[in-house]
C-alpha positions, 0 to 999 in steps of 0.5 A, spaced: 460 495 576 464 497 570 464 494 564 467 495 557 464 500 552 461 500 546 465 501 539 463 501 533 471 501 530 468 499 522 467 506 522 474 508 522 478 509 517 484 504 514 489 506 518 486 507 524 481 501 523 488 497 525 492 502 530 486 501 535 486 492 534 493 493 534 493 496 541 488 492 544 491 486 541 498 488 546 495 490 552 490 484 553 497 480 552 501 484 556 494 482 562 496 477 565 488 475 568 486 478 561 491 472 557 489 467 561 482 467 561 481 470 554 487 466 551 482 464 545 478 470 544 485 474 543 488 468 539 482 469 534 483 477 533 491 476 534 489 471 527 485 475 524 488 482 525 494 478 522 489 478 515 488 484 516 494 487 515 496 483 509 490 485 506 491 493 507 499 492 505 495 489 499 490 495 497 496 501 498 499 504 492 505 498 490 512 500 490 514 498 484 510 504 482 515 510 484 521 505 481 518 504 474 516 512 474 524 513 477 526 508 471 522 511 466 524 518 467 532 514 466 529 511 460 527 518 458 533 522 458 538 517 455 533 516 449 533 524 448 541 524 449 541 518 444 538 523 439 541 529 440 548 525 440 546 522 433 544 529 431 550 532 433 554 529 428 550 531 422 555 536 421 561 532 421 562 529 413 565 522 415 559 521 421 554 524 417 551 517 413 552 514 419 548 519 423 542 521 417 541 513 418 540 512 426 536 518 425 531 516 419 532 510 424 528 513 430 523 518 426 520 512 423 519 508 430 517 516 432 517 514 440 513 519 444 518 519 451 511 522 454 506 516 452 504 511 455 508 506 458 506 498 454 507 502 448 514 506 450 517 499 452 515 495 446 517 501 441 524 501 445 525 494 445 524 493 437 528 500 436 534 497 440 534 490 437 534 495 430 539 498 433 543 492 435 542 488 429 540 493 422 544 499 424 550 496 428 555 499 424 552 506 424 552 505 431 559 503 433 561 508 428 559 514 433 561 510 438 554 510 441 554 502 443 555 503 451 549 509 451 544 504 447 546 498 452 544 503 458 538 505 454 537 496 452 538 496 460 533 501 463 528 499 458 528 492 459 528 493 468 521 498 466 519 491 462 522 487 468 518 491 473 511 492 470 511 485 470 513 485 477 507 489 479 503 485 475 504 479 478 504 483 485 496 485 484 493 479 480 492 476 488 489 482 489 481 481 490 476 486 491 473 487 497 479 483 500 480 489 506 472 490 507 472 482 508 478 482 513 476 488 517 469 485 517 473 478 520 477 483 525 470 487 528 467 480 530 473 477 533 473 485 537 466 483 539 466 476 541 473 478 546 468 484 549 462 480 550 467 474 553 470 480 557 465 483 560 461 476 561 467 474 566 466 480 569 459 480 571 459 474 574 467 475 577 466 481 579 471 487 576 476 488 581 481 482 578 479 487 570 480 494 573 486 496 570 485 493 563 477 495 563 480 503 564 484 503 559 480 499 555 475 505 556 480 510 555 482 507 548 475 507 545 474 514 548 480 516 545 478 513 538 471 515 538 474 522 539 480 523 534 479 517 528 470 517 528 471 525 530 465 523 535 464 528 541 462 524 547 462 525 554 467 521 559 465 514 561 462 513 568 463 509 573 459 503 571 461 504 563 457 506 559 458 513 555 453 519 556 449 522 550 454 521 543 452 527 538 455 522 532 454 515 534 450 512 529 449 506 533 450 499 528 449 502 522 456 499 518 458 503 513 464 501 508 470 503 511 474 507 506 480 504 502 486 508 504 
């Protein structure tokens, strides 16, 4: 009598982990016999894949991440044109007053467009004011006004977006995806154990086609994401010799 084999998905990696739950989910809803007789052990791994997904979007690197460095790369290049236009009119009499001052201004802030990025943005917040406020005379006479608000702009979208992945990661707590995948793997076990409850007092003629393909996707996933080299299911189920089982030893499923 065939029965479904066993898995030992906490083993896998992340993605992986997720792939194979995904695919389970799927076909056994897409089973007629197998979505009426387990409705409630496929709801409470549908619900508990559902977890798992938001935690494995929590532990990715966030978004926000490219956009700040994009922004900041901005931020960097319209400050150093903003210091090179202020140097340029060192050699004009009537501008060079105006440009010894905005330049006196920006060595003493003596801003490191290389450093870390709290830092660059309070130092960029406090110049720009200066530079709206105490120098705006010198300012408006280079004519820089539209470069210092694009820079106040970008400057204040690099503040805006930390914040954002701040708030983005307070929720993120240690473990979280290690916990949801543990929550998954039971639901998994609990729907096995059903399933092949049901087939040994059925009989599995009325589970065949989702037992086989079951078969083959644990197959399939002890091979390529556990890198295990074990031998095709027989007839009845159960897997030969496995060089790479460790059978029940759980370990910590890697974070990426």
């Amino acid at each position: 009598m065939s029965k479904v084999n066993l898995c030992y998905p906490g083993k896998a990696s992340n993605g992986g982990h997720f792939m194979f739950m995904t695919n389970v989910v799927k076909r056994a809803k897409a089973t007629q016999i197998i979505l009426k007789k387990l409705s409630a052990e496929i709801a409470a791994l549908e619900k508990a894949l559902e977890a798992e997904d938001a935690a494995l979007k929590l532990s990715q690197k966030s978004m926000l991440t490219d956009r700040i460095a994009a922004l900041d790369a901005l931020r960097d290049k319209l400050y150093n044109s903003l210091k090179r236009l202020i140097k340029s009119y060192l050699n004009i009499p009537e501008m060079a007053a105006y440009a010894t001052l905005l330049l006196q201004a920006l060595k003493d802030y003596a801003i490191d467009v290389s450093g870390q990025l709290d830092k660059k943005s309070g130092m960029l917040l406090n110049l720009i004011n200066d530079l709206k406020t105490k120098y705006a005379e010198a300012v408006s006479k280079l004519g820089l006004d539209e470069l210092v608000a694009n820079l106040e702009k970008t400057n204040q979208e690099v503040i805006d977006r930390m914040l954002e992945r701040t708030e983005e990661q307070k929720n993120r707590t240690k473990g979280t995806l290690k916990d949801a995948r543990a929550v998954t793997d039971k639901a998994y076990d609990h729907f096995v154990e059903m399933l092949n409850a049901h087939i040994l007092f059925e009989g599995d003629a009325q589970y065949a086609d989702f037992i086989a393909f079951l078969n083959a996707e644990i197959l399939h996933f002890r091979r390529e994401v556990l890198h295990q080299k074990g031998k095709t299911p027989t007839a009845g189920g159960d897997e030969g010799d496995n060089n790479n089982s460790n059978d029940g030893e759980e370990e910590e499923p890697p974070q990426g």
